[in-house]
C-alpha positions in Angstrom: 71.6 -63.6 -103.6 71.3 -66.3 -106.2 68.2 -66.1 -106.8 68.0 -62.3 -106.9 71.0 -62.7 -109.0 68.7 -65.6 -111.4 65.5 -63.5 -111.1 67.9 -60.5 -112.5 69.3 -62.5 -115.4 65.8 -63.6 -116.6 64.4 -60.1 -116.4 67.5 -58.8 -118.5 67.2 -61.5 -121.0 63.6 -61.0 -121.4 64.2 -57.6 -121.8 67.0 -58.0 -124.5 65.0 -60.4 -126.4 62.1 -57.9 -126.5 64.4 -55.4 -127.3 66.0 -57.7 -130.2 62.3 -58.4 -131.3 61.6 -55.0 -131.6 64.6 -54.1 -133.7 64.1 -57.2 -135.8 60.2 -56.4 -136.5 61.3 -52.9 -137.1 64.1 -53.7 -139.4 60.8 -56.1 -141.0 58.4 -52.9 -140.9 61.5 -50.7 -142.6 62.2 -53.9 -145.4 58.5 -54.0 -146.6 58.9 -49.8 -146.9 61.3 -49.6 -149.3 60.1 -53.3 -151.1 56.8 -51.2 -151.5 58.8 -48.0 -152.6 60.8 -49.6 -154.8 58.1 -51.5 -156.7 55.5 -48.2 -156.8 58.9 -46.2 -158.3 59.1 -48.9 -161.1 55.9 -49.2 -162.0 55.3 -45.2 -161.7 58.3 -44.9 -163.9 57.2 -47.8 -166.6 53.9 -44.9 -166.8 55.8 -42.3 -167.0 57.9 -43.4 -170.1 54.9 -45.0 -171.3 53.7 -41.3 -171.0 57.1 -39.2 -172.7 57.1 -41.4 -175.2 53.3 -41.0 -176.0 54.4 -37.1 -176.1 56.9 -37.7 -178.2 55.6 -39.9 -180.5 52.4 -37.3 -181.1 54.8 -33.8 -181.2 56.3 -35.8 -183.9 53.4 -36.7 -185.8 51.8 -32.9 -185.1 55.0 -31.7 -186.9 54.8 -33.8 -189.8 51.1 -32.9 -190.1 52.2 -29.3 -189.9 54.8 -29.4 -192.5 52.2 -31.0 -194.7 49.8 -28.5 -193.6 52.5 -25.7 -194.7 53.6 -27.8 -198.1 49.8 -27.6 -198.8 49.3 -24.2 -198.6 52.4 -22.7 -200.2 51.0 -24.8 -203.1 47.8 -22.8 -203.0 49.5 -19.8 -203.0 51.5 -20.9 -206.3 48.5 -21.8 -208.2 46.9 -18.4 -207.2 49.8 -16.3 -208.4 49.6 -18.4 -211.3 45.8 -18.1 -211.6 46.3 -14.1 -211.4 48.6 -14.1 -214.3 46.4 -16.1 -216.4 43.8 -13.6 -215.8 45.5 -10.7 -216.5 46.6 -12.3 -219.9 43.0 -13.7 -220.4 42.0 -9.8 -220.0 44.6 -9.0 -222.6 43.8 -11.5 -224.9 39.2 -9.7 -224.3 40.5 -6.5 -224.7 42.0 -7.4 -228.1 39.2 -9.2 -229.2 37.1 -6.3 -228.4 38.9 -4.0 -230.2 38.8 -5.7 -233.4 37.0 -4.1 -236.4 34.3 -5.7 -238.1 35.4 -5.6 -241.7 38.8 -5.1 -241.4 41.2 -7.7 -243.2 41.4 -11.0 -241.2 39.1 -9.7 -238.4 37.5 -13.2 -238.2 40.5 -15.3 -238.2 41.8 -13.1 -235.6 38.8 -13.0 -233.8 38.4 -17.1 -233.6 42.2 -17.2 -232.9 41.7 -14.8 -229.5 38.1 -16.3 -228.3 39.4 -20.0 -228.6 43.1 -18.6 -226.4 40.4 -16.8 -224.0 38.7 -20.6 -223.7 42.0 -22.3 -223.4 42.8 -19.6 -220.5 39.5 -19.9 -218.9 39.9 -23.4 -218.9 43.6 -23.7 -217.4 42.0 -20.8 -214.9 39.4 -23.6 -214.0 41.6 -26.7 -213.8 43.9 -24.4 -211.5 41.3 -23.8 -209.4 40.1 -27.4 -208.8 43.5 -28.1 -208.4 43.2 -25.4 -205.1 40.1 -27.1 -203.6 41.6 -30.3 -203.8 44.5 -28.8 -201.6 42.2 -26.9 -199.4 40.5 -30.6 -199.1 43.8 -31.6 -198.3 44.5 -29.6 -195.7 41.4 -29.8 -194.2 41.6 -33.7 -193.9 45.4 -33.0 -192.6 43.6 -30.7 -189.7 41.0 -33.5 -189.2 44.0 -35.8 -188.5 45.9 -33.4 -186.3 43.3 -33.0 -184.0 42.5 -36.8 -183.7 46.3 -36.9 -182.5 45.7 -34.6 -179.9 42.6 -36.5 -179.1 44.5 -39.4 -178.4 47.2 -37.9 -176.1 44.0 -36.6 -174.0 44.9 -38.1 -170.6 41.0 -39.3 -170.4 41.3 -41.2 -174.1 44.1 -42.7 -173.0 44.0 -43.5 -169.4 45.3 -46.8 -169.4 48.2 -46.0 -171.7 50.5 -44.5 -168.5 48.2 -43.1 -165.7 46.9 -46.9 -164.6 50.7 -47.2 -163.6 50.6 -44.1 -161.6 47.4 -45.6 -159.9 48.8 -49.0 -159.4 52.0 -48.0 -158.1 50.1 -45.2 -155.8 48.1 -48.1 -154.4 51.2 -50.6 -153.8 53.0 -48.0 -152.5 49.9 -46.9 -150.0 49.6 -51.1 -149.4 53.4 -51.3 -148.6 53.4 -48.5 -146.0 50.5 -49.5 -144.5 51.9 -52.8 -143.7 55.0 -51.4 -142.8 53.1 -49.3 -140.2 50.9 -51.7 -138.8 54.2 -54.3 -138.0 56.0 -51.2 -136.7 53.1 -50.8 -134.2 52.3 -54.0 -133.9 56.0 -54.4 -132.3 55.7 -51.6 -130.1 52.7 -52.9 -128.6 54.4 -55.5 -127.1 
């Protein structure tokens, strides 16, 4: 009886330490899970405010561009209304001249008075309008530097701004659960 009784105790001790090992090396497996999980959630999240803030950052800069872009081109619309008055009062100014009589009392004076406001009008008319391709210039360089924004929040331009740290933590993540897998069978093995 004794030793059935001894033979019994060794069996259930061996069992309950295998059973202890297995709990203990699960409890392991279970640790590294969640070690990896937690490490791949902060380095996915450092990426993905890496990545708002990217967003952000270029929204903002597309707006301001914008507003410039809108500033610009009110401007141009000022300097045409203004362009199309001076026209209408250069054609004023012709028609006068072209109604003058030769011969009649102070027809030169009057004539040399209205040809050099025509020239003065023509020439305000042109400086306006060098003043408009300048603006569109403007605006076309303010374009040119939208787009180079939205060239740089291009997920391929800027890979290694945020998506590296949804690649690193994918991989530690992958690593940690793999680990955790191979001690969980490892122990059941046994």
């Amino acid at each position: 009886m004794n030793d059935y009784s001894n033979e019994y105790k060794t069996e259930y001790t061996n069992e309950y330490k295998e059973t202890n090992n297995e709990k203990k090396n699960t409890k392991a497996a279970l640790k590294v899970f969640i070690v990896g999980l937690i490490i791949s959630l902060i380095i996915c999240g450092i990426g993905f405010i890496k990545q708002k803030n990217l967003e952000k950052k270029n929204n903002n800069s597309n707006a301001v561009v914008q507003e410039k872009i809108k500033e610009k081109e009110k401007q141009i619309v000022d300097i045409e209304n203004q362009i199309t008055d001076l026209k209408s009062k250069k054609k004023e100014i012709d028609d006068k001249e072209n109604n003058i009589k030769l011969g009649d009392e102070n027809w030169f004076e009057e004539s040399e008075k209205l040809s050099e406001e025509s020239f003065n009008l023509s020439k305000e008319i042109s400086n306006l309008d060098s003043k408009i391709w300048n603006l569109e210039t403007e605006i076309k360089l303010l374009k040119f530097q939208k787009n180079k924004v939205q060239k740089v929040s291009n997920p391929i331009v800027n890979f290694f701004s945020y998506k590296l740290f949804y690649w690193i933590g994918g991989i530690i993540f992958s690593t940690f659960l793999i680990i955790s897998l191979i001690i969980h069978l490892v122990t059941k093995r046994k």
